[in-house]
C-alpha positions as CSV (number, residue, x, y, z in Angstrom):
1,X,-27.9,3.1,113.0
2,X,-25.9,3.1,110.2
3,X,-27.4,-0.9,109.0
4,X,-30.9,0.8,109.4
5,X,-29.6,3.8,107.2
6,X,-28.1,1.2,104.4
7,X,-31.5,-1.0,104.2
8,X,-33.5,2.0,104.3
9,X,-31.5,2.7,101.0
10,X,-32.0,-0.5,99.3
11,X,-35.5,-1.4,100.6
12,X,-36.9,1.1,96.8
13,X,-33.8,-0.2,95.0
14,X,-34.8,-4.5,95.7
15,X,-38.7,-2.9,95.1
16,X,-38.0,-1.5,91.8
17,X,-35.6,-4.8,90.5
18,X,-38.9,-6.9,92.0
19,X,-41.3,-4.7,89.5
20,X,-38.8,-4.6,86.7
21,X,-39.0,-8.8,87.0
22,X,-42.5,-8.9,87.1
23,X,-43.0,-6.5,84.1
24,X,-40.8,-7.7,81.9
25,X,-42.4,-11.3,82.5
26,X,-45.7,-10.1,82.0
27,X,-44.3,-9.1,78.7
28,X,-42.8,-11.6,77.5
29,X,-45.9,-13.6,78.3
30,X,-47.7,-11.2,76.1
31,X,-45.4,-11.5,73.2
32,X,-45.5,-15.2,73.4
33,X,-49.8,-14.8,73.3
34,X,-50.7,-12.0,71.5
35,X,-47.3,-11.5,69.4
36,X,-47.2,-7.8,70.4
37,X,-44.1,-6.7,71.5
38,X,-43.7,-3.3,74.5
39,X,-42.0,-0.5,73.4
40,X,-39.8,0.2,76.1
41,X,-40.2,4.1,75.2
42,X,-43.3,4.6,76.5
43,X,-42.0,3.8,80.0
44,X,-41.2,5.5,82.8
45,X,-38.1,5.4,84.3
46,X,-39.6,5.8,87.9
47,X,-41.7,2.6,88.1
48,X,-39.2,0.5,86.8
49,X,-35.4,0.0,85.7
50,X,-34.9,0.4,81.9
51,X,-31.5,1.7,82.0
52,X,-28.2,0.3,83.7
53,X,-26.9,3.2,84.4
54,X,-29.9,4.2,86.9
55,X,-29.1,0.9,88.9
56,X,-25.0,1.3,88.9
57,X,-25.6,5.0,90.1
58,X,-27.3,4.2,92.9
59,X,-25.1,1.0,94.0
60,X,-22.2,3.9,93.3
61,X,-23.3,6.2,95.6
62,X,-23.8,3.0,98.3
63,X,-20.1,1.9,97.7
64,X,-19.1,5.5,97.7
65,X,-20.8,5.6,101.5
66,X,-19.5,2.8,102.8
67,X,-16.2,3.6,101.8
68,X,-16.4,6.8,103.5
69,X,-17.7,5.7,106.8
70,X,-15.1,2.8,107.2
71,X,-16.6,-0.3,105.7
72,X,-14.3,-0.6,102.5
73,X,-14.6,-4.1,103.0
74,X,-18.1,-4.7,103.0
75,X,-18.1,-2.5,99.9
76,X,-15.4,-4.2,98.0
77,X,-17.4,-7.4,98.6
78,X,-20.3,-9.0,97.3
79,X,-21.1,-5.3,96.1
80,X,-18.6,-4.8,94.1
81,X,-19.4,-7.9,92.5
82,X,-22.8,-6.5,91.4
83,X,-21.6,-3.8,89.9
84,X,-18.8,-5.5,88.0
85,X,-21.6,-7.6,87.1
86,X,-23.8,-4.7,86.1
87,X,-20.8,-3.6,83.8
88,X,-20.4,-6.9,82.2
89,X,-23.7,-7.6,81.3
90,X,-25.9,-4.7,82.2
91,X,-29.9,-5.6,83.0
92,X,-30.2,-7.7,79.9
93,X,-27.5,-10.4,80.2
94,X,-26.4,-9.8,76.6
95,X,-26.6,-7.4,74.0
96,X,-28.0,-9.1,70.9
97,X,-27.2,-8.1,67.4
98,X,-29.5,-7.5,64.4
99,X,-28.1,-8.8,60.8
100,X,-29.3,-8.3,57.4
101,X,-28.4,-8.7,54.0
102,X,-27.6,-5.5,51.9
103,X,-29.9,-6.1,49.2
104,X,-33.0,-6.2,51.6
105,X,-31.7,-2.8,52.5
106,X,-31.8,-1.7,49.0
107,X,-34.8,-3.2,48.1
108,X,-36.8,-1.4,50.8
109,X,-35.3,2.4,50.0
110,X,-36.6,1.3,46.4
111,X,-40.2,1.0,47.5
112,X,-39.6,4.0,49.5
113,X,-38.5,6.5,46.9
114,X,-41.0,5.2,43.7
115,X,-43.7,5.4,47.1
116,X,-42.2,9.0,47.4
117,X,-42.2,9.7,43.4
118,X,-38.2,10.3,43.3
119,X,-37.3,7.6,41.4
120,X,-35.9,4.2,41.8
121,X,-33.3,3.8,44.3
122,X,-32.1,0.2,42.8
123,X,-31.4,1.8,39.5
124,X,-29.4,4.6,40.7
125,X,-25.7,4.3,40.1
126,X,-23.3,4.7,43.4
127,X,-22.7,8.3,43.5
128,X,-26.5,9.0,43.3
129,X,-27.3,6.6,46.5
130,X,-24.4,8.3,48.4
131,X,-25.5,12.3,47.5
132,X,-29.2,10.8,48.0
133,X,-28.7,9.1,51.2
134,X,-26.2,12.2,52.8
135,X,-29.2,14.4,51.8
136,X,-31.5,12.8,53.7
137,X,-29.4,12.1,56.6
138,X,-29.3,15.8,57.2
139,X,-32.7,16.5,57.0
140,X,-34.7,16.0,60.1
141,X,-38.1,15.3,58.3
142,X,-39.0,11.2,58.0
143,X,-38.8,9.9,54.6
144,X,-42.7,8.0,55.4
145,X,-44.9,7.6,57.9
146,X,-44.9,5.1,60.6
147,X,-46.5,1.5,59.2
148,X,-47.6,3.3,55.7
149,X,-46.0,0.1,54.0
150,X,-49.1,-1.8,55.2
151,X,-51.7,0.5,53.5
152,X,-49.7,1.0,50.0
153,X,-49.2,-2.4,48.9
154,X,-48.7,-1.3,45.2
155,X,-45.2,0.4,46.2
156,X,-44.3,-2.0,49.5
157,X,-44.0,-6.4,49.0
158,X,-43.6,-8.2,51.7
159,X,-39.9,-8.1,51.7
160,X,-39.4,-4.6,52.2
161,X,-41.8,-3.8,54.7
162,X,-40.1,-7.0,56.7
163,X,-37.5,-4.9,56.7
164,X,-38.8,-1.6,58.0
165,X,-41.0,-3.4,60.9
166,X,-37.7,-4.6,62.1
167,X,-36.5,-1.2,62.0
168,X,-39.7,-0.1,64.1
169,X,-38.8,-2.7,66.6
170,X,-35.2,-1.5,66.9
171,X,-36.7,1.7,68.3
172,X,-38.9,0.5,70.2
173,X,-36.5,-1.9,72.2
174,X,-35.2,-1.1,75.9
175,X,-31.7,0.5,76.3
176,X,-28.7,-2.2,76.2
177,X,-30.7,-5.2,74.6
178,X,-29.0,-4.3,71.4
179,X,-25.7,-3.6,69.8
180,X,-24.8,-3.7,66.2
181,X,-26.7,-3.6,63.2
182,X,-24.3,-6.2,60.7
183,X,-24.9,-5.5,57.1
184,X,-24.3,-8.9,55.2
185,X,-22.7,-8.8,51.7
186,X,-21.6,-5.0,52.3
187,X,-20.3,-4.3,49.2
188,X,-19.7,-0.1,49.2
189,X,-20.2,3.1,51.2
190,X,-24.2,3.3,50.2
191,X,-24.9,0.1,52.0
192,X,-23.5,1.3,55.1
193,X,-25.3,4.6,54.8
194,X,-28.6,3.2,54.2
195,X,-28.8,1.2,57.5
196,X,-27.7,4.6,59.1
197,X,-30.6,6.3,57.4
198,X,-33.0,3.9,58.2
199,X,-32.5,4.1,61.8
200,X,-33.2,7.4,61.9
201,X,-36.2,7.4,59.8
202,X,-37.1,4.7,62.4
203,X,-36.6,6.9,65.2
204,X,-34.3,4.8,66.8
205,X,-33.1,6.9,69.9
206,X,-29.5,4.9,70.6
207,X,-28.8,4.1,67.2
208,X,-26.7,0.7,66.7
209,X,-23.4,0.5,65.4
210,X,-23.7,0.2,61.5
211,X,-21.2,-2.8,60.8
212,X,-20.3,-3.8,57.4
213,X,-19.5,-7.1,56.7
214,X,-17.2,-7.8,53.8
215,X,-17.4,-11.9,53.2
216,X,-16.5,-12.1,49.6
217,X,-13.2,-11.7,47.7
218,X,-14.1,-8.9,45.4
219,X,-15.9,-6.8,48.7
220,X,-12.3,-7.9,50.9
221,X,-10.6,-6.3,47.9
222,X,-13.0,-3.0,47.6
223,X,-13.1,-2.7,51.3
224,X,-10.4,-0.3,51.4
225,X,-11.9,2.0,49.2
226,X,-15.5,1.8,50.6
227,X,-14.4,2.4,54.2
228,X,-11.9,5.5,52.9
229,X,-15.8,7.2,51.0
230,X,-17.4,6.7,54.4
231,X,-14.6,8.3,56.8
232,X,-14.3,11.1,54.5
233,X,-17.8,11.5,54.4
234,X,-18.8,14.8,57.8
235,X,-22.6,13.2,57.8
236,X,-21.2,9.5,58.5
237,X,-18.4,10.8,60.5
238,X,-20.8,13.0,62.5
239,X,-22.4,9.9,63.7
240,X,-20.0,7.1,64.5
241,X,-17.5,9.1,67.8
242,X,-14.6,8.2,65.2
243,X,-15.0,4.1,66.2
244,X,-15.7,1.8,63.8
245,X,-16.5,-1.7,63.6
246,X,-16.0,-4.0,60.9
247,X,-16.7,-7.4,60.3
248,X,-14.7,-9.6,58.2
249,X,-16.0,-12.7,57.0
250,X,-14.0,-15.8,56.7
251,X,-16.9,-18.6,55.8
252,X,-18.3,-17.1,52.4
253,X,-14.9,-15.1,51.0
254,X,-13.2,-19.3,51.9
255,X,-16.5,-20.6,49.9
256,X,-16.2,-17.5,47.1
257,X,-12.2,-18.0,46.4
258,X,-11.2,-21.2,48.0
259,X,-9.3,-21.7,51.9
260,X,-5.7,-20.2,50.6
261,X,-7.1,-17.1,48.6
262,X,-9.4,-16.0,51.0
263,X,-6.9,-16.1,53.8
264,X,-4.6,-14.0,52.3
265,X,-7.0,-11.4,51.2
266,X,-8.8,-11.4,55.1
267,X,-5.1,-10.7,55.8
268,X,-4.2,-7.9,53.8
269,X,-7.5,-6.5,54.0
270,X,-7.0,-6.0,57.8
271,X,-3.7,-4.5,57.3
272,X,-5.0,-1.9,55.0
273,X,-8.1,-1.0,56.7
274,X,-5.7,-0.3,60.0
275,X,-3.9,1.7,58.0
276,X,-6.7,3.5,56.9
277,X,-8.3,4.0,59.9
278,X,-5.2,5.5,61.5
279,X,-4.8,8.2,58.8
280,X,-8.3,9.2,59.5
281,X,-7.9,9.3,62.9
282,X,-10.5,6.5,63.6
283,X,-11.1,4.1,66.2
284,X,-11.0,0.6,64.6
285,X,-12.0,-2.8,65.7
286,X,-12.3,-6.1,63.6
287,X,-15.4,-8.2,64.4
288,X,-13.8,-11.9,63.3
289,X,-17.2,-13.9,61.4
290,X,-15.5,-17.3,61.8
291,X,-16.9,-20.4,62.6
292,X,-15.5,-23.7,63.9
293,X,-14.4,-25.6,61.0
294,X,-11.1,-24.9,59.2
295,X,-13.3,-24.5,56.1
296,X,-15.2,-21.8,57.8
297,X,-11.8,-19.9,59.7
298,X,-11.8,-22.2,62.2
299,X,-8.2,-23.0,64.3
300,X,-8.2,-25.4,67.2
301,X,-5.3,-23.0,68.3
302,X,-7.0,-19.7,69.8
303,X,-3.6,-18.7,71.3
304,X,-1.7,-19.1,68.0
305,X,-4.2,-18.0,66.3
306,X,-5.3,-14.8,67.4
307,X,-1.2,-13.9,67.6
308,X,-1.5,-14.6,63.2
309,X,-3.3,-12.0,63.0
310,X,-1.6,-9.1,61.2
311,X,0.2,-7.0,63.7
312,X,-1.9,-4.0,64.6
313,X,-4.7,-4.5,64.0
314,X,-5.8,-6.1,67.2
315,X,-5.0,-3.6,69.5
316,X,-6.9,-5.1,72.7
317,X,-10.2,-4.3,70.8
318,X,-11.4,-8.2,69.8
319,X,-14.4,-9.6,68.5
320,X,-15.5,-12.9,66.7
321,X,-18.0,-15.2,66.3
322,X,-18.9,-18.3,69.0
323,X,-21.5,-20.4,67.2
324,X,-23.3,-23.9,66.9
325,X,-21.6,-26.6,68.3
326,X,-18.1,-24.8,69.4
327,X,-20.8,-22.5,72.2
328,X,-21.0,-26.3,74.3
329,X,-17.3,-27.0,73.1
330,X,-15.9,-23.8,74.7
331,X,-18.2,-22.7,77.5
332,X,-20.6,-25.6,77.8
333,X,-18.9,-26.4,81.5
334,X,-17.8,-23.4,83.8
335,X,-14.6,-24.7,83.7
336,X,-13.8,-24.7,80.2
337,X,-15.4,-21.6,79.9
338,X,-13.2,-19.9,82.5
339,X,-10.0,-21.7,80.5
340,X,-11.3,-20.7,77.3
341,X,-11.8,-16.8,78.7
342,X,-8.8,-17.0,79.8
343,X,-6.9,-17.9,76.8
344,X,-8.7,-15.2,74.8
345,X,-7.4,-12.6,77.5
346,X,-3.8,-14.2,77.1
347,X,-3.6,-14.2,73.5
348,X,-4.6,-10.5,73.4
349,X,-2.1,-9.4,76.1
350,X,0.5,-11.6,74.1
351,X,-0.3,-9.8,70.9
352,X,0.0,-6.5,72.2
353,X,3.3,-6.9,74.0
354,X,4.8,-9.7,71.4
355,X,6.8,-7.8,68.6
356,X,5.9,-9.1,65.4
357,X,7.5,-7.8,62.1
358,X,5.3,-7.6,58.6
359,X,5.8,-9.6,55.8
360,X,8.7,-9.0,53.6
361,X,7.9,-8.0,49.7
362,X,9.5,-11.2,48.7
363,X,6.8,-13.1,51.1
364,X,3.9,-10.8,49.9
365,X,5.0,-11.4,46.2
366,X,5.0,-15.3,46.7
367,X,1.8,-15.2,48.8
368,X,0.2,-12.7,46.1
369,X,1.0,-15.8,43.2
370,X,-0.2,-18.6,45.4
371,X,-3.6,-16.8,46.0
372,X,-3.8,-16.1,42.0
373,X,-3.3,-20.1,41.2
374,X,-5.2,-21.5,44.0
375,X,-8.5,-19.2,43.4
376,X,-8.2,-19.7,39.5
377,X,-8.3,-23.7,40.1
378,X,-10.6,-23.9,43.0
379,X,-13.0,-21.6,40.7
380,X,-12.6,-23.6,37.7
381,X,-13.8,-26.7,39.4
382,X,-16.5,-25.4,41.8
383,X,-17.8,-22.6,39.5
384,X,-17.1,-23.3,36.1
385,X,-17.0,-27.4,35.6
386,X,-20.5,-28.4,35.0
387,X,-20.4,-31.3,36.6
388,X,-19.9,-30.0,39.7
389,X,-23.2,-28.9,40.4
390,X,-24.8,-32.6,40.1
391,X,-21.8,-34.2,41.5
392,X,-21.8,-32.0,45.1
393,X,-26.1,-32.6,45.3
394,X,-25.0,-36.4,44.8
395,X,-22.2,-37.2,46.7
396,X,-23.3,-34.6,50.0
397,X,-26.7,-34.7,51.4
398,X,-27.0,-30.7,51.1
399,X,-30.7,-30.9,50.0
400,X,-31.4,-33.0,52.7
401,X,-29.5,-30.6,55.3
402,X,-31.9,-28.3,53.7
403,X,-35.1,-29.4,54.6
404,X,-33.8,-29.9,58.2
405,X,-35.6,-27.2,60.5
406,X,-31.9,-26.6,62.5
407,X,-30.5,-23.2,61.3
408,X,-30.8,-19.8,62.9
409,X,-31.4,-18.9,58.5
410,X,-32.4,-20.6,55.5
411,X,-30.1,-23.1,54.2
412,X,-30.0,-20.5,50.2
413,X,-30.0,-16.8,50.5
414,X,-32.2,-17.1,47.2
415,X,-34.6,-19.9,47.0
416,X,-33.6,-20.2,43.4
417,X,-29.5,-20.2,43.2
418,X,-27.1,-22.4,42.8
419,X,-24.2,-23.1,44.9
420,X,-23.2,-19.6,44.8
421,X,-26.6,-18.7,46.6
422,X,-25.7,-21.4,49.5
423,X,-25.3,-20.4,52.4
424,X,-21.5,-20.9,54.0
425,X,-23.0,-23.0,57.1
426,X,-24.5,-25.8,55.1
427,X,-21.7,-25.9,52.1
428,X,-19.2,-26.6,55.2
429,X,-21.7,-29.2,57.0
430,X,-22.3,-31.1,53.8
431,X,-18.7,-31.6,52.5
432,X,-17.5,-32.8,56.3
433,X,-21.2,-35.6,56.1
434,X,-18.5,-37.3,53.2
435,X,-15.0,-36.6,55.4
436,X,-13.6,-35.1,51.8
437,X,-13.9,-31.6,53.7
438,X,-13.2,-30.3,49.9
439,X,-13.3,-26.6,51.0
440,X,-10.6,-26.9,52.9
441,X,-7.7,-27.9,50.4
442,X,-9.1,-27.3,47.1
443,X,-6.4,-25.3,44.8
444,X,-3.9,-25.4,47.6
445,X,-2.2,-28.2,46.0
446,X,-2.1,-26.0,42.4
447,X,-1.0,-23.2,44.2
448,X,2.1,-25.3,45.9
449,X,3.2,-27.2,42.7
450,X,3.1,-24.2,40.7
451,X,5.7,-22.5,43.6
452,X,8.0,-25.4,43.4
């Protein structure tokens, strides 16, 4: 009686995961044809499952049953299993993140205020974005109307209104497919806000986490300051539940200051900005932008690594960056991926139970003089020396990485720029084409003979 009971139960649930399938095949096969995506909000939670919290409430209530008529075992088997599963990757596998560059951001509030005769956002100073941008945040009434970029060309380009369709698709995806919105080249408290007010203006329901992402020296250095404007700020405190999630970039700040510069600065940034947060009373948790290289933050040695990180400022709250070839390095095989899971979770019970004292004034003074001399000669070479420039397009074959169709994102943020405009991924692959791997040890050895 009480089997008939149970598959009585789960005869709607497997019905309703069967039509979830089907439907969210049919559209995928519709965006792959037509290029027209569903927005998830115009369906009903009764026909299909769009949240995982509908699913895990029901298999709850199952488990809670079973336990209660004496068949904990059964319930703490292959069911349990589905709902840890559930937890760990909800209906969607994985959460994906969106990313952007701040300007873009910028850019597209310009069109929108000369479209709404109040000026030009780009040419306001700082403390007119930030009184501008908490105004608006408060007021419940959309800055435009849904796809008016596409009739008002004259205030819109193509650029901006990029930028606000992918805005409109945020709000129109499915609970769970995304998490964070990461703000590239953050560089103060306006850029953060703007992301914020373009969700809403979106009418994004479950808004994403608005994550800066400070990747150059001068923004590691100002990152203090900008993240102290924001948590003092009610309207942006009013929205984040006191967490926060901030990204710090290792590729561009090594490519921006040189390997030993950069390094330090990630370093004392994340002390300060733990600090910060505590004072405030805010949640914090770093989101590590390194790749596999050493050029690029790189360190063969997770365990070691992840316990040199300043001491708290982990505080079992860890996330970083798996990308390119180091995804089949470290979980291309179930096995190494278990082993490589399983250092992570190691490291970060290590770090929180290992005692670790801060550096001494007398280490921060000589790791404050070694930064100075090693950015100041790895600038004066890649920046300054004007042969650089032809040497690094001769000697590395960077335009040819260029025109090969294997990035997630163009090789140049601008078309136009220089070296400064090139991307971290490509300035790292074209120096380790030669084996010099220059980014790696450029100004260290100035730095160490001017110590010694």
């Amino acid at each position: 009686m009480h089997d008939h009971l149970i598959h009585e139960f789960l005869r709607p649930i497997k019905a309703k995961l069967d039509r979830t399938v089907a439907f969210l095949e049919a559209a995928q096969l519709s965006l792959r044809d037509s290029g027209e995506a569903t927005n998830f909000n115009d369906l009903s939670d009764e026909d299909i499952y769009i949240d995982t919290k509908d699913l895990t409430a029901e298999l709850h209530l199952l488990h809670r049953s079973l336990c209660s008529t004496g068949c904990s075992s059964v319930a703490d088997g292959k069911l349990s299993d589905v709902i840890r599963n559930l937890y760990a990757f909800g209906l969607t596998l994985v959460p994906l993140d969106v990313r952007q560059e701040s300007t873009r951001h910028t850019e597209a509030l310009d069109c929108i205020t000369r479209y709404l005769g109040v000026g030009s956002y780009q040419e306001w100073d700082e403390l007119t974005r930030l009184s501008w941008l908490q105004k608006q945040l408060t007021n419940k009434r959309p800055l435009v109307r849904r796809g008016c970029w596409n009739s008002h060309g004259e205030f819109f380009n193509p650029a901006a209104s990029e930028v606000l369709e992918t805005f409109d698709v945020i709000a129109e995806a499915g609970s769970g497919t995304l998490g964070a919105y990461v703000i590239s080249q953050a560089s103060t408290a306006s850029d953060v806000l703007a992301v914020l007010l373009l969700q809403r203006d979106a009418g994004v329901k479950s808004e994403l986490r608005v994550v800066p992402l400070f990747e150059t020296l001068d923004d590691l250095n100002g990152a203090v300051e900008v993240m102290d404007t924001l948590w003092s700020s009610s309207v942006y405190r009013g929205s984040i539940n006191n967490k926060q999630e901030i990204m710090v970039g290792y590729s561009d700040s090594a490519k921006d200051a040189g390997r030993l510069a950069a390094s330090w600065a990630q370093y004392e940034t994340q002390e300060k900005l733990a600090d910060l947060a505590k004072s405030h009373g805010i949640e914090l948790t770093f989101f590590h932008g390194k790749g596999g290289t050493v050029g690029r933050g790189g360190n063969p040695a997770t365990f070691e690594a992840i316990l040199a990180h300043p001491p708290s400022t982990i505080n079992g709250r860890f996330r970083l960056t798996e990308q390119g070839e180091m995804i089949t390095q470290n979980f291309g095989h179930s096995k190494i991926a278990e082993r490589t899971l399983d250092i992570y979770t190691a490291a970060l019970l290590a770090e929180h139970h290992t005692p670790r004292s801060k550096p001494s004034p007398e280490t921060r003074e000589l790791m404050n003089k070694l930064s100075e001399i090693s950015v100041s000669a790895y600038r004066k070479i890649v920046r300054s020396d004007p042969r650089f420039v032809p040497y690094f397009r001769a000697a590395t074959p960077e335009v040819e990485l260029s025109n090969l169709n294997i990035g997630s994102r163009p090789a140049k943020r601008k078309a136009s720029g220089g070296v400064e405009s090139l991307r971290a991924i490509p300035w790292i692959f074209a120096w380790t084409q030669t084996r010099l791997n220059l980014p790696t040890w450029l100004g260290v050895g100035e730095a160490l003979s001017g110590v010694l």
